[in-house]
VEXDREN-2710 file (C-alpha; in Angstrom, 1 decimal):
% VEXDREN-2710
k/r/px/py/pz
1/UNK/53.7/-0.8/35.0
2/UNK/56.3/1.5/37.6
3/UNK/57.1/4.3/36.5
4/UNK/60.7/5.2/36.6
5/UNK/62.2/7.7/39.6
6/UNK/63.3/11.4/38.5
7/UNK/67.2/9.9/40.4
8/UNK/67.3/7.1/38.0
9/UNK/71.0/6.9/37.1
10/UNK/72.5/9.7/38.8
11/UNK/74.8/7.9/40.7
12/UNK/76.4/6.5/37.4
13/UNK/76.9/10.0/35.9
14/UNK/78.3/11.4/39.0
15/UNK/81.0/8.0/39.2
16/UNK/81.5/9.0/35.5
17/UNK/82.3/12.4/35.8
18/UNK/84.6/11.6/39.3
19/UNK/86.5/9.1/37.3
20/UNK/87.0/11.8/34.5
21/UNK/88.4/14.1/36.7
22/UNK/90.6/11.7/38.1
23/UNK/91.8/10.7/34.8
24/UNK/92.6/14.2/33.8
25/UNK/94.7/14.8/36.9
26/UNK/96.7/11.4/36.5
27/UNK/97.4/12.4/32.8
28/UNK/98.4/16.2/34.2
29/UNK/100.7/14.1/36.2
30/UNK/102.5/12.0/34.0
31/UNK/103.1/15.2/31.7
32/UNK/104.9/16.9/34.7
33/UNK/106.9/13.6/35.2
34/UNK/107.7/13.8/31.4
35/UNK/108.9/17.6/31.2
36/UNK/110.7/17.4/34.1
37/UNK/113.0/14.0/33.2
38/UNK/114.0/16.0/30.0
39/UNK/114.5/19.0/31.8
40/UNK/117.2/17.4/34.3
41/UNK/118.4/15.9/31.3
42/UNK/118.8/19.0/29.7
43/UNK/120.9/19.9/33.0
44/UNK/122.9/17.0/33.0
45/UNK/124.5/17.6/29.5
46/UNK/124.6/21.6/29.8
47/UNK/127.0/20.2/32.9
48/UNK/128.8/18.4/31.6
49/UNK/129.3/20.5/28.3
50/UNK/130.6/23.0/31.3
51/UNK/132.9/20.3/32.3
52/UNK/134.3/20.1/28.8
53/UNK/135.2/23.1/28.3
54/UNK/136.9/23.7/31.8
55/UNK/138.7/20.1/31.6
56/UNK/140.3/22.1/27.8
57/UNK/140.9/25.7/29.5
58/UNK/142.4/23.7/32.1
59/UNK/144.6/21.6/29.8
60/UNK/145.4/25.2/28.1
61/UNK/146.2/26.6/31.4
62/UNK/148.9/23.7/32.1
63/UNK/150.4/24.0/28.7
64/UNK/151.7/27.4/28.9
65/UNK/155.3/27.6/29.4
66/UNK/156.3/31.1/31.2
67/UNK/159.7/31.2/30.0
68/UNK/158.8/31.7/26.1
69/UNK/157.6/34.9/24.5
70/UNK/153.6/35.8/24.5
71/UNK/153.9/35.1/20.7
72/UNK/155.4/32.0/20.9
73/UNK/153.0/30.9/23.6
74/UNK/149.9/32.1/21.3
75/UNK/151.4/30.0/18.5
76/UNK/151.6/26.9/20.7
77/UNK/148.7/27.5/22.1
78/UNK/146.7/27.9/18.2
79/UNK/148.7/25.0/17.4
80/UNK/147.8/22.4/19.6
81/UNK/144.6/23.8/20.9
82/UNK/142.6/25.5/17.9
83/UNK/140.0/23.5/15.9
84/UNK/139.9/21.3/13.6
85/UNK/143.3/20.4/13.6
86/UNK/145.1/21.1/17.0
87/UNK/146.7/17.5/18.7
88/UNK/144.8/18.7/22.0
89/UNK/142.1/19.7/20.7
90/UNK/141.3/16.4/18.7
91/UNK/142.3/14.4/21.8
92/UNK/139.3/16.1/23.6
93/UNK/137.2/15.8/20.9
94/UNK/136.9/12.4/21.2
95/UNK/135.8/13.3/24.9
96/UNK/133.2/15.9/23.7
97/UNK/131.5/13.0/21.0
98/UNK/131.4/10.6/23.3
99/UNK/129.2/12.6/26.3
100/UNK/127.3/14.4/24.6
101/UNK/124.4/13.2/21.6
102/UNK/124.9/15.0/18.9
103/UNK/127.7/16.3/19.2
104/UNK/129.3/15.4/15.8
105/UNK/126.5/16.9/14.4
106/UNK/127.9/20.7/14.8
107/UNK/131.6/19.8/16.1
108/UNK/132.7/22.2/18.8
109/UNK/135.3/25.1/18.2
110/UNK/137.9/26.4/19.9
111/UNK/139.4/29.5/19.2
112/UNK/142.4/31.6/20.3
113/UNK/143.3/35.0/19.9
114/UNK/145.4/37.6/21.3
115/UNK/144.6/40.1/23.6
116/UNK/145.6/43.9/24.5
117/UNK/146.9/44.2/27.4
118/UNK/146.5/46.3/30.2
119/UNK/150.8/46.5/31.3
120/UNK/153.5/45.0/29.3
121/UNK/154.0/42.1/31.9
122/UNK/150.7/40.4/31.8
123/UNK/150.2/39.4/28.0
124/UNK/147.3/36.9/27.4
125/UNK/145.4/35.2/24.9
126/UNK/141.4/34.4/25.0
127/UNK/140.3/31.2/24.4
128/UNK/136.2/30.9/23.2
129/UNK/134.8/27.5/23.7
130/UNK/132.0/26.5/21.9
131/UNK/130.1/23.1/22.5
132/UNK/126.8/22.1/20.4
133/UNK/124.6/18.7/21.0
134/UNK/121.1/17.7/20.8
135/UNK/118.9/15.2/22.4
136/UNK/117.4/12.8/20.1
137/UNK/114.3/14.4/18.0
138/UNK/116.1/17.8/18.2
139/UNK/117.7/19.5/15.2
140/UNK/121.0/19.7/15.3
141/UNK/123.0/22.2/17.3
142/UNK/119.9/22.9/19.5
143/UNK/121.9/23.1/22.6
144/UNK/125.0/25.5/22.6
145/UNK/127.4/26.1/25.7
146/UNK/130.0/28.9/25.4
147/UNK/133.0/29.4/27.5
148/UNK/135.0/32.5/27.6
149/UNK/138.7/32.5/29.2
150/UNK/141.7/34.6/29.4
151/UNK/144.8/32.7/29.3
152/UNK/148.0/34.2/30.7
END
């Protein structure tokens, strides 16, 4: 009868553990692959929330007729750009829901209000933006961008 060598089968544990490292590496990989694709999706929507909101402060900026009274130019402003109601502001609503998931969820607001003013010839208004979505899995309203404008 042989007797069996002290060696016998090392060579299998060592492939064993080799292939269990590799494993562990490959899976460390995929989960780096995985955060990263939501994290430049994350980007993509913050961007184009940011988009949003300067496509409506832009739309607000147009809007304003120089000719009219500060108060009358608030009142337009509040009328057509305020939520929930404003004609603008439903108009790009529509825009808002359809780029961004989730976005009906938490509907964005937009609200105006008058601001003191430095001199008596510069009268504004400040506009505040805010834009909610979520990705799917994510409660709602787990994203929010805010914009911040003075409108004169």
């Amino acid at each position: 009868m042989r007797l069996r060598e002290p060696q016998a089968g090392a060579m299998l544990l060592e492939a064993l553990i080799g292939i269990l490292i590799f494993s562990m590496g490959i899976l460390a990989i995929v989960g780096l692959l995985a955060a990263s694709t939501k994290s430049a999706g994350d980007a993509k929507y913050r961007m184009d929330a940011s988009q949003l909101s300067n496509q409506l402060v832009g739309q607000m900026l147009g809007s304003i007729n120089r000719s009219t009274s500060s108060a009358l130019q608030l009142v337009a402003l509040q009328n057509n750009f305020s939520s929930p109601n404003g004609a603008a502001y439903t108009a790009w609503l529509g825009n808002v829901t359809a780029n961004l998931p989730g976005a009906v969820a938490v509907p964005p607001t937009v609200v105006i209000i008058a601001t003191p003013s430095t001199s008596l010839n510069t009268p504004s208004s400040q506009a505040t933006i805010t834009i909610s979505w979520n990705a799917p899995n994510e409660a709602a309203g787990a994203h929010v961008y805010t914009t911040v404008a003075q409108i004169r």
